[in-house]
MIRO-31408 format. One record per residue: z negated, y, x negated of N, C-alpha, C, CB in turn. Coordinates in steps of 0.2 Angstrom, whole numbers, plus 5000, padded with zeros to 4 digits. Each point is the difference from the previous one (the first is absolute). Glycine has a CB too. Layout:
// MIRO-31408
ZYXZYXZYXZYX ...
***
This chain:
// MIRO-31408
398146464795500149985007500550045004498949955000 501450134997500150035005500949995001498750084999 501549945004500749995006500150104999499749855013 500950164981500250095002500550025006500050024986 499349975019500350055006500850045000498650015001 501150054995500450034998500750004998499050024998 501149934997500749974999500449965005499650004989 500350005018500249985007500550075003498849915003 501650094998500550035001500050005009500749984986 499449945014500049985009499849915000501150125006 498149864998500149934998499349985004500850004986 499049955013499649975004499749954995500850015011 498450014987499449945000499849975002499950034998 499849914999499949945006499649984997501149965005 498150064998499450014998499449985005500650074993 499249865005499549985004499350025001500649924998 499050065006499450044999499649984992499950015016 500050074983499549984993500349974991499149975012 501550064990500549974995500250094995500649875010 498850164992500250084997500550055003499849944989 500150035017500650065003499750094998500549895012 498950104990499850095001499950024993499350005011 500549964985499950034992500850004996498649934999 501850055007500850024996500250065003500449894999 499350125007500250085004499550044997500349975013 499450014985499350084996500550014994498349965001 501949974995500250024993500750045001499449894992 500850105011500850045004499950055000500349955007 499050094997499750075001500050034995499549975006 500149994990499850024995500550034994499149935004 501450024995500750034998500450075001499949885002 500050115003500450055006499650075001500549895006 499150154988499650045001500650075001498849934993 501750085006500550054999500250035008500649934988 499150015016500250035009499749955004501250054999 498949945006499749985005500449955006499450104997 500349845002500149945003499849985005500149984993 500550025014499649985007499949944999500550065007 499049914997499749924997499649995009499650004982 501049945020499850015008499749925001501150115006 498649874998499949935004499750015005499949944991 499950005013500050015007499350005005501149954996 498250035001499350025001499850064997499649885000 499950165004499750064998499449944995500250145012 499549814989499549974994500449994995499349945006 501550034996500150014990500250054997500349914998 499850165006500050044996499350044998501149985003 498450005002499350014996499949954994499650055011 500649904991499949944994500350044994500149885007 500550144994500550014994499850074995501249945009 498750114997499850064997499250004995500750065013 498949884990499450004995500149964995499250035007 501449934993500149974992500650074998499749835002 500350194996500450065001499650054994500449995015 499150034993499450074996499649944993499650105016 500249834985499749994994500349984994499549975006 501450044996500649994993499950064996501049935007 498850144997499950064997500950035001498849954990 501550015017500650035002500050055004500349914998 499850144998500050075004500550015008499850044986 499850005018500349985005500750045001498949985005 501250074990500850035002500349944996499950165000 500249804997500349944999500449975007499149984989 500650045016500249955004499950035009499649914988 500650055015500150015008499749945003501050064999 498449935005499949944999499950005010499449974984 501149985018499950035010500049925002500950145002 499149845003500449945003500450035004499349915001 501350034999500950025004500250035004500349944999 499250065005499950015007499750105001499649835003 499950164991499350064999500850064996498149904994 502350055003500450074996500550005004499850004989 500449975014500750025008499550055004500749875003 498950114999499750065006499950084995499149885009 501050144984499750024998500650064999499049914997 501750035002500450035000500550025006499849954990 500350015014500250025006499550055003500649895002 498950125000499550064999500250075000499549944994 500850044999500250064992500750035004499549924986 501050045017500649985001500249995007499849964989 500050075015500249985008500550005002499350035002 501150044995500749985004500649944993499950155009 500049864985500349944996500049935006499550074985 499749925014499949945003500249995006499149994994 501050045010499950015008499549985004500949994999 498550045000499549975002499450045000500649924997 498950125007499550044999499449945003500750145001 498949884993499549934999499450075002500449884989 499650195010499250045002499849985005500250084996 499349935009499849985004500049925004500250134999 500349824999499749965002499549965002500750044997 499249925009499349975000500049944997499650055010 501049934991500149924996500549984997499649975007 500450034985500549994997500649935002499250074992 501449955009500449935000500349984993500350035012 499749944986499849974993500849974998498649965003 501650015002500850014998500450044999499949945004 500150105002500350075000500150024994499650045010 499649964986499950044997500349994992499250015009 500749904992500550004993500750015001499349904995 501150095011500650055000500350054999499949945004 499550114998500150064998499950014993499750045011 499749924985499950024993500949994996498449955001 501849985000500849985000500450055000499949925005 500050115002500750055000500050064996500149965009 499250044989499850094997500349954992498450105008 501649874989499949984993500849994999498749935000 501750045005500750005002500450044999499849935006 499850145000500550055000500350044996499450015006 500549984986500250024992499850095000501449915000 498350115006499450074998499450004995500450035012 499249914991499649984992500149984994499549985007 501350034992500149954995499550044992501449965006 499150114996499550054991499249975004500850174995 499149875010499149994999499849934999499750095009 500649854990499649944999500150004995500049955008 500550054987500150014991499550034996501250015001 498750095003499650024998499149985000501050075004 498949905003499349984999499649954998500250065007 500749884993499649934997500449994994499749955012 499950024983500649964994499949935003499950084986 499949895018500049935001499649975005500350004990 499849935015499949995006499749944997500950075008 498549884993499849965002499649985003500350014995 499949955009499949965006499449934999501250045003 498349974997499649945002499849955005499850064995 500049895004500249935007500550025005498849955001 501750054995500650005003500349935006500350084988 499449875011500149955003499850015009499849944987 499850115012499850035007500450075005498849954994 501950055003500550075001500149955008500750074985 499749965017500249985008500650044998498949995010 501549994995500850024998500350065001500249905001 499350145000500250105003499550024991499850025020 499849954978499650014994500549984994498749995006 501749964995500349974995500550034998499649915002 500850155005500650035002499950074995500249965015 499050044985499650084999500150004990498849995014 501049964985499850004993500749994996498649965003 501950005002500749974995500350094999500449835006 499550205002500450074999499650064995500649965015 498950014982499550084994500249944995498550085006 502049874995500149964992500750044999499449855001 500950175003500650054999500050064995500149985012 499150054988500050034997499550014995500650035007 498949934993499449974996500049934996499450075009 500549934983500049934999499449985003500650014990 499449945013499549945004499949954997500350025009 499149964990500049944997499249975009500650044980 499649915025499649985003499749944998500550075008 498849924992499849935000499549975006500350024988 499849895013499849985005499749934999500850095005 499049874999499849935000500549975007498650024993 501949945007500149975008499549975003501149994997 498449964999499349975004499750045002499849934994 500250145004499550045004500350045006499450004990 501049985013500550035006499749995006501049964994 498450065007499749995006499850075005499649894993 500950155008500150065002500649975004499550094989 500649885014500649995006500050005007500349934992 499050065011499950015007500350055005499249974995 501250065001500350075003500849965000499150124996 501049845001500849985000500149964993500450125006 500349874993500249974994500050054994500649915007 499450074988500050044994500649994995498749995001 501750064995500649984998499949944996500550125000 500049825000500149954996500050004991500749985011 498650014988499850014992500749974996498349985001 502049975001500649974993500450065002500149864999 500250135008500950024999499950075003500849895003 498450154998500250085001499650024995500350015014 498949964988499750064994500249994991498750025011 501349924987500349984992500850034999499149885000 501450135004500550025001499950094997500449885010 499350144997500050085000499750034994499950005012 499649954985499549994995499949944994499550075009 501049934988500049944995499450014995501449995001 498349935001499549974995500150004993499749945009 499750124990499950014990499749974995500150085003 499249905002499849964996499449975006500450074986 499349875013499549955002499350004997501049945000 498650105003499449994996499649935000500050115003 499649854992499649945002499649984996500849985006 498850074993499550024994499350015007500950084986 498349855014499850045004499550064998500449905005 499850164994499650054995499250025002501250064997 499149935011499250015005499549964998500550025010 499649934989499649944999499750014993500849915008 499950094988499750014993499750044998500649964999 499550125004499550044997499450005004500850084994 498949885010499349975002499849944996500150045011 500249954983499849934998500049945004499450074994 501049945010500349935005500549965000499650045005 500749974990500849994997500149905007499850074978 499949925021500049925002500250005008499049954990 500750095012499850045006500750015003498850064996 501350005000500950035001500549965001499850074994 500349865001500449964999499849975005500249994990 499549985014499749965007500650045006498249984996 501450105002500550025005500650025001499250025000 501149974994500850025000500249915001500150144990 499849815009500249945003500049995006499749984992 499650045011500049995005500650065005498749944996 501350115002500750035002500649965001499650094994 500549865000500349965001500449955006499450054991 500049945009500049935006499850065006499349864992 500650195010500150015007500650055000498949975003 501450034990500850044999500549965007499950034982 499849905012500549945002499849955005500450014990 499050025016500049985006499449924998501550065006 498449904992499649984997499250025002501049994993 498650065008499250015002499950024994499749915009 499750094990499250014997499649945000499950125003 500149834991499549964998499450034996500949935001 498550065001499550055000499549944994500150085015 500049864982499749955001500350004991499949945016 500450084979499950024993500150085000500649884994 499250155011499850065000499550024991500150005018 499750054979499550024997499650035001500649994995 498750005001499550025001499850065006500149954988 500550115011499850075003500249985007500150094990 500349855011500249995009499449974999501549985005 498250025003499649985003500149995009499550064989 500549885012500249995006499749985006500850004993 498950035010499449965008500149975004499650065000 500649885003500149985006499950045007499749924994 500850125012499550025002499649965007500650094995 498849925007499749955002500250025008499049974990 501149965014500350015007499550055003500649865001 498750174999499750035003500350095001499149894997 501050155006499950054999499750054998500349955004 498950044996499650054999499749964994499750065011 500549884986499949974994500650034995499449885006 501050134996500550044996499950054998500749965005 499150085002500050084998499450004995500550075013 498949894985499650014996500149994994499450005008 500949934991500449964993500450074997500449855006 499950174999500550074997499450064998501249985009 498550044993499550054999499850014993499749975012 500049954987499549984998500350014990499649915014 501350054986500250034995500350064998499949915000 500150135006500250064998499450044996500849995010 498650004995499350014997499750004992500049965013 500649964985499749994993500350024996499549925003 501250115000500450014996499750124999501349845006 498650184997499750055000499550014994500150005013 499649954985499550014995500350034991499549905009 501050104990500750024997499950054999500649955003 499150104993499850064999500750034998498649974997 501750115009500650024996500649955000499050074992 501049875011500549975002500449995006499449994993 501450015009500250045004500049915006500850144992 499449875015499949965003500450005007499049994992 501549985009500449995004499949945004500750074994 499349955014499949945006500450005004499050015001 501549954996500650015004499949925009501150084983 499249975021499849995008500749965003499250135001 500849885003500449975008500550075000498949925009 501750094991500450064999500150025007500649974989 499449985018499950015006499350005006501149974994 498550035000499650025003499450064997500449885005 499750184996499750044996499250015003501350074998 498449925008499449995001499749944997500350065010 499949894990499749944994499850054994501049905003 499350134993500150024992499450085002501849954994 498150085012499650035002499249994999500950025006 499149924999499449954999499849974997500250015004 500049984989500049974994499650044998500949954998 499650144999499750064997499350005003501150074997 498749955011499450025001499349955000500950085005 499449854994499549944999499950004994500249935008 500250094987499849994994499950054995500449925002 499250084995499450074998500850024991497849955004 502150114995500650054998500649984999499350044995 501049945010500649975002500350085003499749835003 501150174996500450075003500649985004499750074989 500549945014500650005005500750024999499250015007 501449964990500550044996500250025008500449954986 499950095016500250035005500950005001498750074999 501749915006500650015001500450075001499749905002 500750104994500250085002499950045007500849974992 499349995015500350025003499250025004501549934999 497950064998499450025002499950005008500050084988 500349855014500050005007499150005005501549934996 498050065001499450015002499850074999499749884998 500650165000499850094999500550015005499650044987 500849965014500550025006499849995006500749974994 499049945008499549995008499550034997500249895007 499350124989499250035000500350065004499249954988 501050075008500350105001500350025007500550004988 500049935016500050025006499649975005501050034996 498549935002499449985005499650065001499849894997 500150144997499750084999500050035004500350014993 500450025008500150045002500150005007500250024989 499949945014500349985006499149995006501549924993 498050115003499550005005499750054997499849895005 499450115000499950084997499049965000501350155008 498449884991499350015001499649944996500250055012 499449914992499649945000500549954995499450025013 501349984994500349974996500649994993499550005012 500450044987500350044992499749984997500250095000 499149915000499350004996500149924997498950105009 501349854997500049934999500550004997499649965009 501050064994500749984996500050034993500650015011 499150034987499750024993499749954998499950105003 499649884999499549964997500449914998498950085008 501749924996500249934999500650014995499749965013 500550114986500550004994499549994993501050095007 498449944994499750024992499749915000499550175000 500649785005499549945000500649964996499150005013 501550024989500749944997499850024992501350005012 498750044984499950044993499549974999500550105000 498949905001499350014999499449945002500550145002 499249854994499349965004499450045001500449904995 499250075008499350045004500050035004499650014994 500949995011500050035006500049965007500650074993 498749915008499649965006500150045007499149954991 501450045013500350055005499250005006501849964999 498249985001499549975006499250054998500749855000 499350144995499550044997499850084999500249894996 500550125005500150064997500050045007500749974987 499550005018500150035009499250015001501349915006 498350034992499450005003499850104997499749814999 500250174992499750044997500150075002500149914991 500550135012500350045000499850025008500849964989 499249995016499550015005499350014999500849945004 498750034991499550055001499850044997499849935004 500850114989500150044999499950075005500549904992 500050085011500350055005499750025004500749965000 498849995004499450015005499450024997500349915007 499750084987499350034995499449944999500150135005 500349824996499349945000499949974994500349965009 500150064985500349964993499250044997501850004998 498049954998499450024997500350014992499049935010 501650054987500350014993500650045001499649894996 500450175002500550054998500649965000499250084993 501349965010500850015000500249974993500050115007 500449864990500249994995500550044998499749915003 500750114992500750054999500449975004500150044990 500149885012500649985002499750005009500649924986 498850095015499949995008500250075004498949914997 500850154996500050065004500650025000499050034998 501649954998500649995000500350015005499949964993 500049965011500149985007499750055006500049884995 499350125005500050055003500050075002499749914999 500750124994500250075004500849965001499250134994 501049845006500849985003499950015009500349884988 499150135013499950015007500150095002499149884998 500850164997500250065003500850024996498550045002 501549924993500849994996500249954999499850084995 500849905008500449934997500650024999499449925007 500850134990500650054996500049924995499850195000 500949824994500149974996499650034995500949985004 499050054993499450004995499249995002500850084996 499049915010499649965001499849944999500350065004 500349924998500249915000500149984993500750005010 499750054987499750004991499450004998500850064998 498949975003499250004998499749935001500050125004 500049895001499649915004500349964992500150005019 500449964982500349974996499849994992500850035008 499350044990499950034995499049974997501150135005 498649895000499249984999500049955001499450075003 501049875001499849935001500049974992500549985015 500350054984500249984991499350014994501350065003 498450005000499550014997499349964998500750095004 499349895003499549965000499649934997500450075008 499049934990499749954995500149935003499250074995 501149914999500349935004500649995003499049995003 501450054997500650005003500649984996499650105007 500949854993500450014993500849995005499049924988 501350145006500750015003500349944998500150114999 500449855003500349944998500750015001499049935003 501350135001500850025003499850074996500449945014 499750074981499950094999500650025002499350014989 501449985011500750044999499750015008501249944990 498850025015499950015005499750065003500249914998 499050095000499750045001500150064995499549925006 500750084990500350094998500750025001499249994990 501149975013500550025007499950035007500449924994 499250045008499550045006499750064998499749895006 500050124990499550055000500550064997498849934997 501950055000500550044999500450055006500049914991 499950015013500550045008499550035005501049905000 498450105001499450045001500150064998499449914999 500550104995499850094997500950025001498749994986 501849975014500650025001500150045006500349914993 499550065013499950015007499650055000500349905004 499250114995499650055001500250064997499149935001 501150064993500350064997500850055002499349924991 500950015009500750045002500149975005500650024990 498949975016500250025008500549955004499850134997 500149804997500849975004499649935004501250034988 499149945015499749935002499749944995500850035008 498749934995500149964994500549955001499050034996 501549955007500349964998500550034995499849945010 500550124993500350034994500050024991500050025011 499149984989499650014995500249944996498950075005 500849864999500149944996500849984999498949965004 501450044998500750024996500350024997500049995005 499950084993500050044994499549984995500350085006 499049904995499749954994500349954997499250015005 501049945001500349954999500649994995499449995009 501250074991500450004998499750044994500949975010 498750064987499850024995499849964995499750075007 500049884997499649954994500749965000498449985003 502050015000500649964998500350034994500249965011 499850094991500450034992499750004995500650085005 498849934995499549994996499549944997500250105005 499949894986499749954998499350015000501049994995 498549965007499449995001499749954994500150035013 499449994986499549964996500049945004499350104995 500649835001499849965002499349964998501250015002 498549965002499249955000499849944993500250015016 499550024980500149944996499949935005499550064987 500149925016500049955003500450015009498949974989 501550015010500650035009500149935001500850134997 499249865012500349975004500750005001499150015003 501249964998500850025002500549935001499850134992 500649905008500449945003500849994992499550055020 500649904979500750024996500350044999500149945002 500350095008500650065000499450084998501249935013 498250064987499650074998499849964991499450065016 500449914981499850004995500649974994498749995008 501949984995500450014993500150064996500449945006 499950044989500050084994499349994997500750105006 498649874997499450014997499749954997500150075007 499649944987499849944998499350014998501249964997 498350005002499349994999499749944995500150065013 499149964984499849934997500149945005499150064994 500849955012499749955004500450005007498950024993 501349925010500450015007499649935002501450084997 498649935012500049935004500250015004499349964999 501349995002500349995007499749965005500950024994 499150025013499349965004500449965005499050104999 501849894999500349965006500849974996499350105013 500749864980500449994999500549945004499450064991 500349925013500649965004500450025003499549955000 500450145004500450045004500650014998499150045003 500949974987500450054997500949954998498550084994 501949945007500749974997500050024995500649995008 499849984987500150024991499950065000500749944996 499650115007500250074997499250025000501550045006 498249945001499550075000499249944995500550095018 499549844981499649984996500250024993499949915009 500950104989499950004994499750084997500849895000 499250165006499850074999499249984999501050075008 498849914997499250015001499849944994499950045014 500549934982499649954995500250044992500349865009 500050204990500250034996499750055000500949955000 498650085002499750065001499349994996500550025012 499249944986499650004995500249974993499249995010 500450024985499850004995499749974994500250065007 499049924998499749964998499749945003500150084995 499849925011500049985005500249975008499650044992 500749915010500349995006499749965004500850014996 498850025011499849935005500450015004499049974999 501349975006500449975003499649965007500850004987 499150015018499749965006500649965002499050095004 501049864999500749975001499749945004500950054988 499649905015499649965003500349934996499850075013 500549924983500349974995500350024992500149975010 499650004984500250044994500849994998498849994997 501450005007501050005001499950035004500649894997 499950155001500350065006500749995000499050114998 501249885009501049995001500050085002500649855005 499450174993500350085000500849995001498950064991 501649995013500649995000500150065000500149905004 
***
């Protein structure tokens, strides 16, 4: 099946989802045991995705560099301030453009030329279809001096909200001439769903070529629900097969959401029992928890605390908890303090950041409680012991988290919420989409490609004009 990476000098793959693109970058690796290959793309999930099919290939990690574009520009400009022009230390907010232009100008300048020969024998680029044209500037100018070989899917080009993306015929197949066409569906096939795959790569087809999704000689593993006009008949219709689909022992499971509406895909995770929250880089709810935080002191801390650990977490009955803690306080409580009550109440002689950690820390703890946002909450409890420790604010704390966990690849949820632009690169037994009428081709044919062996689909019609 496999495509020798390796013999690419400079060129471009054109590789749809589940057609073996990653098992052609392992066997590349694997080839290439004599030095070390930068291997970039653009989610910290696929490169957690990519790095654990990686560690189970038995590919050793000095084989390889494994970052997103963005995670290896900041790393380099960093390394590199005055090349780049640009000092990124202390910043509280990265600017993201800037920043691929500075990475540009350090790669341009011809001073990295030995150190890039020396550290890399070769550059690939994964869902390259998602470069933006300061990323596409970035990778044509390390093709100067690294054989490249990038690969990408143009259906999956759904990374444009920020602007237009370079023209896949006349810029990115030009800068990067197409080597070869994958169209083998291997995902499918090595789950024993060969019929499955074929469904899916047709249907690529027809929303290649504007045409929709006919759901109606779909196979066996599509599965498609009306959804019903009610609301709260929906949200349980959805529940209900996510629920059945959980029974799956050791099977993985993707719920892909509303990409604009991230409290939807919240509310899902915490109504539905071991469901997880893929979380967006930019960890914009640790950022407000952190500065609701901090911006009061006492009683009110104690709350603003308590409402950050309620967005992560269930069992936390505020109404109840105000009562409890009152006759705690007065001495009326005829049942002992709990760990997470007595928490709260020395926040009353200490409401320091490690305080506020604590409280959190026990609510987590507590029977009955189930995390449903973990990135979230072990980011807060990060910027907490960060503040307390090294004396900085916490708004500042969570920014330095924040940009931490950006550079850094995280484990992901066998069974995770998430929306397309967070769950591409990933794939699972089992996927439902809880709103396919919202989606236009690009982002239906992501979220209908992500499973394996399974596809449900809610829609309000089994023809979908997707455009």
């Amino acid at each position: 099946m496999s495509f020798d990476l390796t013999s690419v000098r400079r060129g471009l793959v054109v590789a749809p989802a589940g057609c073996g693109k990653t098992q052609t970058i392992i066997e590349a690796l694997k080839a290439g045991l004599d030095g070390t290959t930068l291997v970039l793309t653009h989610t910290n999930a696929g490169v957690s995705a990519l790095r654990e099919r990686l560690k189970k290939a038995g590919v050793p990690a000095s084989a390889y560099r494994l970052a997103t574009i963005d995670g290896w520009s900041m790393r380099l400009v960093g390394n590199f301030p005055q090349l780049s022009g640009m000092v990124i230390a202390g910043l509280a907010r990265m600017d993201y453009p800037a920043l691929r232009k500075a990475a540009l100008q350090a790669v341009t300048s011809t001073a990295l030329d030995r150190p890039l020969l020396a550290t890399y024998q070769r550059l690939i680029v994964d869902e390259y279809q998602d470069c933006c044209h300061d990323q596409h500037a970035l990778i044509v100018a390390l093709a100067q001096h690294l054989p490249t070989c990038v690969l990408g899917d143009p259906l999956q080009r759904i990374f444009d909200f920020s602007g237009p993306l370079p023209d896949w015929d006349t810029r990115v197949a030009i800068d990067f001439p197409v080597v070869r066409t994958f169209d083998e569906p291997w995902r499918w096939n090595n789950a024993g769903e060969g019929a499955f795959g074929r469904w899916i790569l047709e249907a690529r087809k027809g929303l290649l070529g504007g045409t929709g999704l006919d759901l109606r000689g779909a196979p066996p593993n599509v599965i498609w629900r009306q959804k019903p006009a009610d609301a709260t008949a929906l949200a349980v219709a959805q529940r209900d097969v996510v629920l059945r689909l959980r029974s799956a022992d050791g099977e993985g499971l993707l719920v892909i959401g509303d990409s604009r509406r991230p409290t939807s895909r919240s509310d899902f995770a915490r109504q539905t029992a071991g469901m997880h929250v893929v979380e967006p880089v930019e960890l914009g709810d640790l950022i407000t928890a952190a500065s609701a935080i901090e911006r009061c002191r006492g009683q009110d801390r104690l709350e603003a605390a308590l409402a950050a650990a309620k967005q992560v977490m269930t069992g936390i009955d505020m109404t109840a908890l105000r009562t409890r803690l009152n006759s705690l306080h007065n001495g009326t409580a005829r049942i002992p303090a709990s760990k997470a009550e007595a928490a709260c109440l020395a926040m009353r002689a200490d409401d320091g950041p490690a305080a506020v950690a604590r409280v959190i820390e026990a609510f987590a703890a507590e029977p009955g409680a189930r995390v449903f946002r973990r990135q979230i909450l072990t980011a807060m409890l990060d910027t907490l012991h960060r503040s307390a420790h090294k004396g900085v604010s916490l708004s500042e704390a969570a920014i330095h988290v924040r940009e931490r966990h950006r550079a850094t690849a995280r484990s992901l949820p066998k069974r995770a919420v998430g929306s397309t632009l967070l769950l591409k690169g990933l794939e699972a037994e089992h996927a439902v989409i809880l709103d396919a009428d919202q989606m236009n081709a690009r982002h239906l044919y992501v979220a209908i490609s992500r499973a394996s062996k399974s596809l449900t689909l809610f829609s309000s019609s089994n023809v979908l004009r997707a455009t």
